[in-house]
Backbone as JSON Lines, residues from 0, in Angstrom:
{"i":0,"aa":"X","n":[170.6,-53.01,-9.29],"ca":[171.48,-53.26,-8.16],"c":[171.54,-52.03,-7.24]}
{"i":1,"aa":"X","n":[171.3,-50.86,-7.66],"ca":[171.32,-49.53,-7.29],"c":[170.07,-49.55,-6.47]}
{"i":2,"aa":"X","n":[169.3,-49.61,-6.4],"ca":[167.85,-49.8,-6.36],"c":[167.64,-50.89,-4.88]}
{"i":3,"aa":"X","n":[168.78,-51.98,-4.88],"ca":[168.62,-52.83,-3.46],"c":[169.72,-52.12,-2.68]}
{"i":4,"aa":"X","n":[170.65,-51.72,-2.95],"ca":[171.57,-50.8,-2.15],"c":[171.16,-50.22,-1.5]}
{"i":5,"aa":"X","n":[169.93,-48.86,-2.08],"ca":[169.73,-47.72,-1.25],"c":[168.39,-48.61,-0.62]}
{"i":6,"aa":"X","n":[167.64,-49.57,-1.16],"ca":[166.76,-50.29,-0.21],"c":[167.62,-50.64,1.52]}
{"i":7,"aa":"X","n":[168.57,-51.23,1.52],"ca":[169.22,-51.71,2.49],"c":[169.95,-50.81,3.24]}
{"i":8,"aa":"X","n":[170.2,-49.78,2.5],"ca":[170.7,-48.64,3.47],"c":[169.37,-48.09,4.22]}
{"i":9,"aa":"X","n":[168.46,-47.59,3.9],"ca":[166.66,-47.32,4.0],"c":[166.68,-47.92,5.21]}
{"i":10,"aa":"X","n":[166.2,-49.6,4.63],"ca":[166.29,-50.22,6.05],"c":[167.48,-50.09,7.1]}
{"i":11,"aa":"X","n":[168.25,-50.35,6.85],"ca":[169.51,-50.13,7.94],"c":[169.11,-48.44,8.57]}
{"i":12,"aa":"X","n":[168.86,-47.69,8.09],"ca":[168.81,-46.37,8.84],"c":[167.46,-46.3,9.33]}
{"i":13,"aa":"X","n":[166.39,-46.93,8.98],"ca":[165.31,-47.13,9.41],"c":[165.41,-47.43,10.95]}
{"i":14,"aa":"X","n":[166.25,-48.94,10.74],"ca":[166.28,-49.88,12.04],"c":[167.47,-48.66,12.55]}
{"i":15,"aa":"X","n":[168.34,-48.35,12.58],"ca":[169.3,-47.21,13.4],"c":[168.31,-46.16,14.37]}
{"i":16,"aa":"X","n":[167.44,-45.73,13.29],"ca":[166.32,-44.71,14.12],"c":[165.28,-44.71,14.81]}
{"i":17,"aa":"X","n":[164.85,-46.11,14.46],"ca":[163.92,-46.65,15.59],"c":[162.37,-46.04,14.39]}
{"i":18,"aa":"X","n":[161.1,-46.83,14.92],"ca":[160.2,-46.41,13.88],"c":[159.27,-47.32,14.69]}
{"i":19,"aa":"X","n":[158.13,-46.93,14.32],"ca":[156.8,-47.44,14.84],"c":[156.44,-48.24,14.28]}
{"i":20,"aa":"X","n":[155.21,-49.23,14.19],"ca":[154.67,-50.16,13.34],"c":[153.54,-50.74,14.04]}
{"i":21,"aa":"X","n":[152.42,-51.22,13.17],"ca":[150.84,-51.26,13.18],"c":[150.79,-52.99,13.64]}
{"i":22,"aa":"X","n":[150.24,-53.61,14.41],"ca":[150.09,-55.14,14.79],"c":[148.78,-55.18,14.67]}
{"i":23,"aa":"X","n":[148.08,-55.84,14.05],"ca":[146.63,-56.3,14.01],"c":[146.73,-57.7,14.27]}
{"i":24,"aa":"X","n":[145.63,-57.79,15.3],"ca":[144.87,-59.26,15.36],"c":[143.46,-59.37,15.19]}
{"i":25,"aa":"X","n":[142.93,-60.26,14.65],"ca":[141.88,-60.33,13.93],"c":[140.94,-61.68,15.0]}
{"i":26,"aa":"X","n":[140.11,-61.81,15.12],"ca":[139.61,-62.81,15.71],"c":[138.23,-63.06,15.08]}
{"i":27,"aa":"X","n":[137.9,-64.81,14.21],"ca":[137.11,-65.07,13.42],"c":[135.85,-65.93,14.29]}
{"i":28,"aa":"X","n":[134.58,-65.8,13.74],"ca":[133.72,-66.9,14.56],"c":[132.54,-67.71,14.01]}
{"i":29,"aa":"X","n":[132.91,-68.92,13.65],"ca":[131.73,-69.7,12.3],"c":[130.33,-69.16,13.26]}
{"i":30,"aa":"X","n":[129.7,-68.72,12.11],"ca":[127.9,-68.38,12.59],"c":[127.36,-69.04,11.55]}
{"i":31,"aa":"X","n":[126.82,-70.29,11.53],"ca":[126.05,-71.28,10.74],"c":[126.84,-71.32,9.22]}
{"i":32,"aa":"X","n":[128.11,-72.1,9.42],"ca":[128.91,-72.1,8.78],"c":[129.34,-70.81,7.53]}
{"i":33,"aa":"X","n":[129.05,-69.86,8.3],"ca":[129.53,-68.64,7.66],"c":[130.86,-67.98,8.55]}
{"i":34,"aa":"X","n":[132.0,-67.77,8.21],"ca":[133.31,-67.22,9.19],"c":[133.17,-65.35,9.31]}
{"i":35,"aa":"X","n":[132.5,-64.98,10.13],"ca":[132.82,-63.58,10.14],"c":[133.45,-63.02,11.18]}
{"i":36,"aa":"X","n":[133.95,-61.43,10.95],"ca":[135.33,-61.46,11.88],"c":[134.66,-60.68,13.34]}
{"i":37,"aa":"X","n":[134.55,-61.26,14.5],"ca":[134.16,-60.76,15.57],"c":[135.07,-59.27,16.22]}
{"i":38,"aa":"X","n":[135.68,-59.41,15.94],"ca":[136.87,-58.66,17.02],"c":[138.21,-58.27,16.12]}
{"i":39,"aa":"X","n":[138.83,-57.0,16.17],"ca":[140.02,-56.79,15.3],"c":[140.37,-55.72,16.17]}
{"i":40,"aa":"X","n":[141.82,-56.06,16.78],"ca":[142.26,-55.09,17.77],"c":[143.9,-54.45,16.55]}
{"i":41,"aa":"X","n":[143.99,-53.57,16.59],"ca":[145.0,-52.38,15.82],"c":[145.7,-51.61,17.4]}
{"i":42,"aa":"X","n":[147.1,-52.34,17.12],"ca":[147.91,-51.34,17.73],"c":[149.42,-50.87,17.03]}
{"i":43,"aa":"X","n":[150.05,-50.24,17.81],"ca":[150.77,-49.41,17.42],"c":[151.89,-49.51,18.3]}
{"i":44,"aa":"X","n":[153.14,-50.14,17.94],"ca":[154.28,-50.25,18.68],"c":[155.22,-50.2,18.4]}
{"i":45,"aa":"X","n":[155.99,-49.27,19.31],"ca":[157.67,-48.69,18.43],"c":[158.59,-49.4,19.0]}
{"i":46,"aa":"X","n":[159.33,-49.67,17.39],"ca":[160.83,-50.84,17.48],"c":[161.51,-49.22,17.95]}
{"i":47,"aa":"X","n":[162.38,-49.84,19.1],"ca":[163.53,-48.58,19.66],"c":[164.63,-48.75,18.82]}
{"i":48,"aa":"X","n":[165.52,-47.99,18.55],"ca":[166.47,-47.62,17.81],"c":[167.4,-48.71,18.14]}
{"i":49,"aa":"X","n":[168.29,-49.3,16.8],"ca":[169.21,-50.53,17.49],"c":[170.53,-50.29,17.47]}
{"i":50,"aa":"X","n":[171.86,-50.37,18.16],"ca":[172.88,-50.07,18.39],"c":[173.42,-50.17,17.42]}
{"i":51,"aa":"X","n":[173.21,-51.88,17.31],"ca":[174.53,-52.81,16.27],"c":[174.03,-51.89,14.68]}
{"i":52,"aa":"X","n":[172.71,-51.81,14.45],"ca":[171.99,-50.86,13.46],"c":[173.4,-49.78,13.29]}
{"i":53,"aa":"X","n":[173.44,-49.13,13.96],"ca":[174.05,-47.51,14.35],"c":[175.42,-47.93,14.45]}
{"i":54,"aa":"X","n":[176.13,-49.19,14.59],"ca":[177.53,-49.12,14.74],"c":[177.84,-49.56,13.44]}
{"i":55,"aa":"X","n":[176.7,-50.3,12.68],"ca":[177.49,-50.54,11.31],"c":[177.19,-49.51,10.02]}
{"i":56,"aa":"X","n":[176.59,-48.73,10.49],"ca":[176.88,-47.25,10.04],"c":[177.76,-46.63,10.34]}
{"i":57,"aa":"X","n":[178.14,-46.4,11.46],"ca":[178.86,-46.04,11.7],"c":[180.29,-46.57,11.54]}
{"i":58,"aa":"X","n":[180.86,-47.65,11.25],"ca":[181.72,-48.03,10.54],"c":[181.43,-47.92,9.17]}
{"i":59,"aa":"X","n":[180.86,-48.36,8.66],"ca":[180.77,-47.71,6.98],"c":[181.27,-46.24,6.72]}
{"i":60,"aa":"X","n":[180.55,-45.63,7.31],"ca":[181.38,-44.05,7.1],"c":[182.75,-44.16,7.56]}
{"i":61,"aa":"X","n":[183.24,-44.4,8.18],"ca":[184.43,-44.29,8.98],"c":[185.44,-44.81,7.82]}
{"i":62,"aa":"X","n":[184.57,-46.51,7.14],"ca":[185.81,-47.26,5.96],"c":[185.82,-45.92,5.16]}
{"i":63,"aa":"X","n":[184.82,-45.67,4.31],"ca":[184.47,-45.04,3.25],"c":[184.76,-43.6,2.99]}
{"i":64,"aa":"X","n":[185.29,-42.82,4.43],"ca":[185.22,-41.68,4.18],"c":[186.6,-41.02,4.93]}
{"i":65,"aa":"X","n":[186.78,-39.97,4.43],"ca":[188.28,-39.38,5.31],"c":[187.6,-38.57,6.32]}
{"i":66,"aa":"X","n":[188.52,-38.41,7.18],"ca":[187.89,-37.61,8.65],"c":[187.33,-36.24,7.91]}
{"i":67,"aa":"X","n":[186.67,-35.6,8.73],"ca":[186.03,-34.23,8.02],"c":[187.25,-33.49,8.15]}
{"i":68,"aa":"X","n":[188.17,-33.43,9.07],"ca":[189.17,-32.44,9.19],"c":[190.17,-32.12,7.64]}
{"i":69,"aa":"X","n":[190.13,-34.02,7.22],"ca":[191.26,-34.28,5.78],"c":[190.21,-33.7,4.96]}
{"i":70,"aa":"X","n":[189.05,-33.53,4.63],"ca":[188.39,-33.13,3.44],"c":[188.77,-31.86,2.81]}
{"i":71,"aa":"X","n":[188.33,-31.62,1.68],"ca":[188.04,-30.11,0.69],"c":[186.98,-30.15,0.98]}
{"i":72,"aa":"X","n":[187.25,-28.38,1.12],"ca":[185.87,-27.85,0.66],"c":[184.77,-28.71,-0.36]}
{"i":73,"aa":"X","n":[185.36,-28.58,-1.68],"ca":[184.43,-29.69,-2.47],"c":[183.89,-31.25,-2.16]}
{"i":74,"aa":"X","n":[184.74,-31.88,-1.76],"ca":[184.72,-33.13,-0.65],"c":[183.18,-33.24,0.21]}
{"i":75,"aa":"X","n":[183.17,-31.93,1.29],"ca":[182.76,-31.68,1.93],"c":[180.91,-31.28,1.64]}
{"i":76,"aa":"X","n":[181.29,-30.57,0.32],"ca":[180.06,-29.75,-0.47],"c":[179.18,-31.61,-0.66]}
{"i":77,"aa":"X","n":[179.92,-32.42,-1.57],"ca":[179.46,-33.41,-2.29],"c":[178.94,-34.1,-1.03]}
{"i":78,"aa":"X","n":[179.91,-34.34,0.09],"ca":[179.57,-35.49,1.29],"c":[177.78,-34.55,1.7]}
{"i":79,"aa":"X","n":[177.51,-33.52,1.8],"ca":[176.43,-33.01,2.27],"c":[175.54,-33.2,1.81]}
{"i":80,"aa":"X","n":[175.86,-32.94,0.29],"ca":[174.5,-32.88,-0.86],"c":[174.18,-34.38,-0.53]}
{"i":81,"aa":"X","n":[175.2,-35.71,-0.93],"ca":[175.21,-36.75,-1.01],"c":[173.44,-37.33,0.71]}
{"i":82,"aa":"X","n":[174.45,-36.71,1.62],"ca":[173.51,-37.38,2.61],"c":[172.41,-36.87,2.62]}
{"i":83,"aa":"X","n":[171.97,-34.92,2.41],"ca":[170.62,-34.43,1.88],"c":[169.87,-35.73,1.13]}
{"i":84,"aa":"X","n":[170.5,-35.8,-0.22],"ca":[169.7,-36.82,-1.08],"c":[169.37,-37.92,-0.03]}
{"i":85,"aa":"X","n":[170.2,-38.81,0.66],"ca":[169.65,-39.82,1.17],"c":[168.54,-39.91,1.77]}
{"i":86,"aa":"X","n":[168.57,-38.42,3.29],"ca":[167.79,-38.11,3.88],"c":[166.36,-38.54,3.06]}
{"i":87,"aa":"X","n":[166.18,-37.51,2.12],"ca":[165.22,-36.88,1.07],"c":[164.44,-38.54,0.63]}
{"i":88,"aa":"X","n":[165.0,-39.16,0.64],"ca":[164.99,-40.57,-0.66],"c":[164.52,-41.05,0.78]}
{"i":89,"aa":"X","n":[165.01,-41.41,2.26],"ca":[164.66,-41.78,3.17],"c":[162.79,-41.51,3.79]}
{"i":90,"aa":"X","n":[162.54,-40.32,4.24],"ca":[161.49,-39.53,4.28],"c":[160.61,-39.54,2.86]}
{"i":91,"aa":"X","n":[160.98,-40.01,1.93],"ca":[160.39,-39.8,0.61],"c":[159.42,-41.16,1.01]}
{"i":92,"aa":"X","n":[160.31,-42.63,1.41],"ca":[160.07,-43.95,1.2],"c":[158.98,-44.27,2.36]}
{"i":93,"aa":"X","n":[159.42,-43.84,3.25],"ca":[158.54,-44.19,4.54],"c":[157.09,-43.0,4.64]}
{"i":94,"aa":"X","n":[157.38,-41.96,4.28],"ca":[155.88,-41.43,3.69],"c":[155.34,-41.92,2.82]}
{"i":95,"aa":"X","n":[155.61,-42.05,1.8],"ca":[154.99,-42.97,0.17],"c":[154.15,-43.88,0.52]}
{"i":96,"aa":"X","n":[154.73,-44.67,1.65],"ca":[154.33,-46.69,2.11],"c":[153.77,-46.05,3.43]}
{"i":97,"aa":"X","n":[152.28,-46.9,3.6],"ca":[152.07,-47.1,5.21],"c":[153.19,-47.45,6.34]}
{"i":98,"aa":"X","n":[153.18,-46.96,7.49],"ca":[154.15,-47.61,8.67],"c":[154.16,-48.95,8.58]}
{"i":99,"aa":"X","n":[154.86,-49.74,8.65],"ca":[154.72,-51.11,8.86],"c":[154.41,-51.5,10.58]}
C-alpha cells in the first residue's frame, strides 16, 4: 500500500512539474505480403506543469502540516529530511525508467 502512495505522489509531482515525453509513429507497408516498417518519426514533447496538479499539493501540505512558523526545531529537522527523501525517491524513479 506504501508502494502505490509514494507511486501517486511521484506522479502527482511529476504532473505538478511538468516533464517531457517521447511520441512515436510508426508507418507500415505490405511488400509482397511481407509488412515492413517504412517510416518511424520520434518526437519529443513537454506536458507543461499543471495547476490543479500544484493546488492539490498544495492543499495536502497545508491539511497535513502546521504552518512553519508553529513548528520545532525537530518538526522542522523531520519535515526536511522527510521531503529530501521524497525528492531523492522522485529523481531516483524518473532516472531508473525511460521518459515516457
Amino acid at each position: 500500500m506504501k508502494d502505490k502512495k509514494n507511486n501517486v505522489e511521484a506522479a502527482l509531482l511529476k504532473r505538478a512539474l511538468g516533464y517531457d515525453t517521447k511520441e512515436i509513429v510508426e508507418e507500415f507497408q505490405d511488400e509482397d505480403g511481407d509488412v515492413k516498417l517504412t517510416k518511424r518519426k520520434v518526437t519529443t514533447k513537454n506536458v507543461p506543469p499543471d495547476i490543479s496538479a500544484v493546488k492539490m499539493i498544495l492543499d495536502s501540505v497545508n491539511e497535513n502540516c502546521k504552518k512553519v512558523g508553529e513548528m520545532t526545531e525537530e518538526e522542522l529537522k523531520s519535515e526536511k529530511e522527510r521531503l529530501l527523501n521524497l525528492l531523492k525517491e522522485t529523481d531516483k524513479n524518473e532516472n531508473g525508467k525511460d521518459k515516457e
